[in-house]
N, C-alpha and C positions, 0 to 999 in steps of 0.2 A: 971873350968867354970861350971855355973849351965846349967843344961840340959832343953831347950827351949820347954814348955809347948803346947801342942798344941791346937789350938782354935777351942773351941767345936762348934758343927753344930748347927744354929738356932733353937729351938726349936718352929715352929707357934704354936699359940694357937688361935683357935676358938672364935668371939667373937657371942654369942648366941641372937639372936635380938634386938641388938644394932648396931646404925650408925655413921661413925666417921662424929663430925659436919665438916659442909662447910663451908666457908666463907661466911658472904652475901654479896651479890652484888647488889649494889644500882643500880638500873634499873630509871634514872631521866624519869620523865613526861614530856612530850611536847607538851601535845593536846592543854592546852592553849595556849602556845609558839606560836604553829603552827595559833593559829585564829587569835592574835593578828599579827603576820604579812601579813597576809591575809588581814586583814584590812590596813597596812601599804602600801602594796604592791598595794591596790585597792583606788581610787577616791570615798566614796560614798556620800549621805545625810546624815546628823548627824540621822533622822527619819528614813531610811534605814539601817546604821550598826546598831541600835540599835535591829531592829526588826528581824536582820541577828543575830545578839548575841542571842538574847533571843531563836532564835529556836536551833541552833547549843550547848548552852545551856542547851538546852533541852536532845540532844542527849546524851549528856555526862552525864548526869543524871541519864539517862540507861543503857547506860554501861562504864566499868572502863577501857575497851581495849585500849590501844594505836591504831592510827588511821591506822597504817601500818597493826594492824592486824584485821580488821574487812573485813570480806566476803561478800558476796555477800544476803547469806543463812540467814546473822544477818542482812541485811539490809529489805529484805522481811521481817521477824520476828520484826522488829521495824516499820514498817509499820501498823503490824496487832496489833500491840500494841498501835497504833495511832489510828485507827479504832476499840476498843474496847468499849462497851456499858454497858452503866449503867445496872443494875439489871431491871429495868423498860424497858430495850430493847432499849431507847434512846442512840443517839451515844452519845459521851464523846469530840469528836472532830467532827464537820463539815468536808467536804470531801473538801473545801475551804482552810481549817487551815490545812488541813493532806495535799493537795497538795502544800502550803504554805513554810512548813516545808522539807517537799523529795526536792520541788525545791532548796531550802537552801543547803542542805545537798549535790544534785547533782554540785549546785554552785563553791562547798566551794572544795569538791573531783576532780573535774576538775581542778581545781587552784592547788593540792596536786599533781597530777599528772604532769602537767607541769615542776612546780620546781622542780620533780623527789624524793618527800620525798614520795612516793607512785609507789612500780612498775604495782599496777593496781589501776582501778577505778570501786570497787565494788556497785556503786550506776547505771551502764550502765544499767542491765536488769530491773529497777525496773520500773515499770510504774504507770504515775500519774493518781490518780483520776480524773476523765473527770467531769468538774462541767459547768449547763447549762449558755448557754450565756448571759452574767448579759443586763437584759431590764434600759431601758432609764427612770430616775422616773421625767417627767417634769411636773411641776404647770401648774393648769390651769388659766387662765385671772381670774377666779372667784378666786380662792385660791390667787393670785397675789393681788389682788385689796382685800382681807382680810387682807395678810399681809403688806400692807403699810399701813392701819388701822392702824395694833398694834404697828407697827413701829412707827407713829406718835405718839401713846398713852401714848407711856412708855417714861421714861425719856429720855432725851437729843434726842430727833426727829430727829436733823438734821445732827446726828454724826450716829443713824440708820441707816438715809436714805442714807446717801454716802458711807455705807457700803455696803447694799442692792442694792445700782447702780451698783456699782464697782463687786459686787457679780453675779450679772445679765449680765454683759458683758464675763461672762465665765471663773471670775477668782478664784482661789482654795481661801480658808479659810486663810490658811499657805501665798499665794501670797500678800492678801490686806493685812493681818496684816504685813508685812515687807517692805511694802510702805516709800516712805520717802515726804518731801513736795515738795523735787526737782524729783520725779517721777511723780509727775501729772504736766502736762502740758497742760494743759486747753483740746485740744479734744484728747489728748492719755493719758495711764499711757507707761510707762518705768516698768515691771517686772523683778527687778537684780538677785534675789536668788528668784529659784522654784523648783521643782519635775522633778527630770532627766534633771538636767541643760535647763530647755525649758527655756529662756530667751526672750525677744521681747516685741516690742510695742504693746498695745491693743486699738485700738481707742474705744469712749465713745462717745455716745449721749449726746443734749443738757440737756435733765434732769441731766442727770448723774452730768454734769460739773457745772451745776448749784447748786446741793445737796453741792456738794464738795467745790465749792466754798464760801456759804454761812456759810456752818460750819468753814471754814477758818478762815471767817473775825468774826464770834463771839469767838472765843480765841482769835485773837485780841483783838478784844473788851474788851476782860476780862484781859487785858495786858499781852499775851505772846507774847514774840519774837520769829516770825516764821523763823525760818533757813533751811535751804536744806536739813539737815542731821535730820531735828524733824519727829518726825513719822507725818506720814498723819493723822493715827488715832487714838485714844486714851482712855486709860481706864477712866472711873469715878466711877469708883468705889471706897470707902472707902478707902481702902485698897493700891491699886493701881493707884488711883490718877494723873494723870500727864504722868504716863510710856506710855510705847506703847499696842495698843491691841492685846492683844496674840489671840493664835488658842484656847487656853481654856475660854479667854475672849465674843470670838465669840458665841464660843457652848454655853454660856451662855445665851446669849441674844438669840440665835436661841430658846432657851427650853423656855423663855419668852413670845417671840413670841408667838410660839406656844399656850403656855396656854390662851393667848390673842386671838387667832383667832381663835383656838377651834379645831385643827389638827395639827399633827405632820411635823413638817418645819426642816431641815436640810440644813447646806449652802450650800451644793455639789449639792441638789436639781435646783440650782438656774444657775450652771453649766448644768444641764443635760438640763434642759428647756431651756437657749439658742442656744446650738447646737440642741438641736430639730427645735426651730425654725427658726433658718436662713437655714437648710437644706429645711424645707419645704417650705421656700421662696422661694425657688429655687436659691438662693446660692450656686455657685459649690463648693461642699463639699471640694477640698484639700482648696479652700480657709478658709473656717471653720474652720478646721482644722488645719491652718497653726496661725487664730485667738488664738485658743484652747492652742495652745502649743501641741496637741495631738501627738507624735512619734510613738505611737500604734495603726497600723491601723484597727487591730481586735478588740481593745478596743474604737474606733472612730464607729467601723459598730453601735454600739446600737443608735446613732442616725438618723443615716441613716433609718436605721431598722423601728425605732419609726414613721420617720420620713413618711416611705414611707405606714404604715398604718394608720395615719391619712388622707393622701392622698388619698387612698381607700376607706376608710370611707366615705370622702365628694363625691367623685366622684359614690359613691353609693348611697346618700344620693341626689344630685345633679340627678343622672338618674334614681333615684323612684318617684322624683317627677311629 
């Protein structure tokens, strides 16, 4: 038999700054993942998730971390990054947009938290920008009685004017244009689809019903077949024709306006000047408010507000005489 060779000791050898490679390891992203079911998971306005996307969006933009590992320290630090200023010393964001955006962000990490894809919620210490209390911008009778001027002036008058009524009773831009012809009901509208599900009837004055109604009967007149489901109001423009009028449709004619009457008109203005004035009528406000659609009572005080110094005004003006 041959004699069984014995097995020699390892010899290591040194490897001199060199590293043996790793595997890599694909780390999947979720931050998108995680927003889209956030929205999944949430109710909101098609005009609310969008402007939820666009800031949360925004975060992601700055940084590449996965949402499990952002601190408290990086959220401060994106704040101040949000508050930075042009070379001219101008901010770059409003303290509006930067409270805007942290609210989002607070939103969205709360919801993280819940469904436990986050064992903390780094967004708790941060605090928002305090922005002052937004004032009430209501027309006056003079400015009012300009704008039904231009209303009249420019085309189609009486498709204006039933906007301009209906605008006037406190309803949002987005509210009239999603009117249908079975939502007016001679002295109410029926508002189906608004802002934070405020839904309910608004009753209308006799002008009101009268605009509305004469514009009816001249698209009859012009052979449409009015049905339930036809919009109340309507584009004529070129382009758009026959469709319904959008909230971009609106802002248009609002910028018309105005060049017409020789001052800056906005439809929400038209909003603010009613709840100014039925508060100063002495209207009990939750009624107004109940009018409004308002669910925000801190965003309701501005007319209140507005309200109660006009009232001081006259009453000053009343005992200097």
């Amino acid at each position: 038999m041959k004699p069984i060779r014995a097995v020699p000791d390892p010899v290591l050898i040194p490897l001199q700054g060199k590293q043996v490679a790793q595997p890599a390891v694909a780390v999947p992203q979720l931050r998108q993942t995680r927003i889209d079911e956030f929205f999944q998971a949430r109710s909101l306005a098609p005009n609310t998730e969008k402007a939820y996307r666009h800031d949360l969006s925004y975060f992601l933009q700055w940084t590449e971390q996965n949402w499990a590992d952002i601190t408290p320290r990086q959220i401060a630090q994106f704040k101040s990054h949000l508050m930075e200023k042009h070379i001219d010393g101008q901010r770059i964001r409003s303290d509006a947009s930067v409270r805007r955006i942290l609210g989002t962000l607070q939103t969205f990490y709360a919801w993280l938290y819940r469904v436990r894809y986050v064992s903390d919620n780094p967004t708790l210490a941060i605090e928002l920008p305090k922005i002052p209390e937004p004032e009430a911008r209501a027309l006056t009778a003079q400015q009012v009685e300009k704008i039904y001027q231009a209303a009249i002036a420019l085309k189609f008058p009486e498709r204006n004017m039933a906007l301009i009524s209906l605008l006037s009773h406190g309803l949002r831009a987005s509210e009239a244009s999603a009117l249908n012809v079975s939502d007016f009901e001679i002295e109410k509208v029926y508002i189906r689809a608004s802002k934070a599900d405020s839904k309910g009837y608004v009753p209308i004055d006799l002008d009101a019903q009268m605009w509305i109604q004469q514009y009816l009967k001249i698209r009859e007149a012009d052979g449409e077949i009015l049905e339930g489901e036809s919009p109340l109001l309507l584009s004529h423009s070129p382009r758009n024709a026959g469709t319904r009028m959008s909230y971009n449709a609106i802002r248009k004619l609002m910028d018309k306006i105005s060049a017409q009457a020789g001052f800056k008109v906005t439809s929400h203005q038209f909003r603010h000047t009613f709840g100014t004035e039925m508060v100063l009528s002495g209207m009990n406000p939750y009624h107004v408010r109940t009018l409004m659609r308002q669910k925000s009572e801190q965003t309701f005080r501005r007319y209140a507000k507005a309200a109660d110094y006009i009232a001081a005004e006259q009453a000053f003006r009343q005992h200097r005489k």
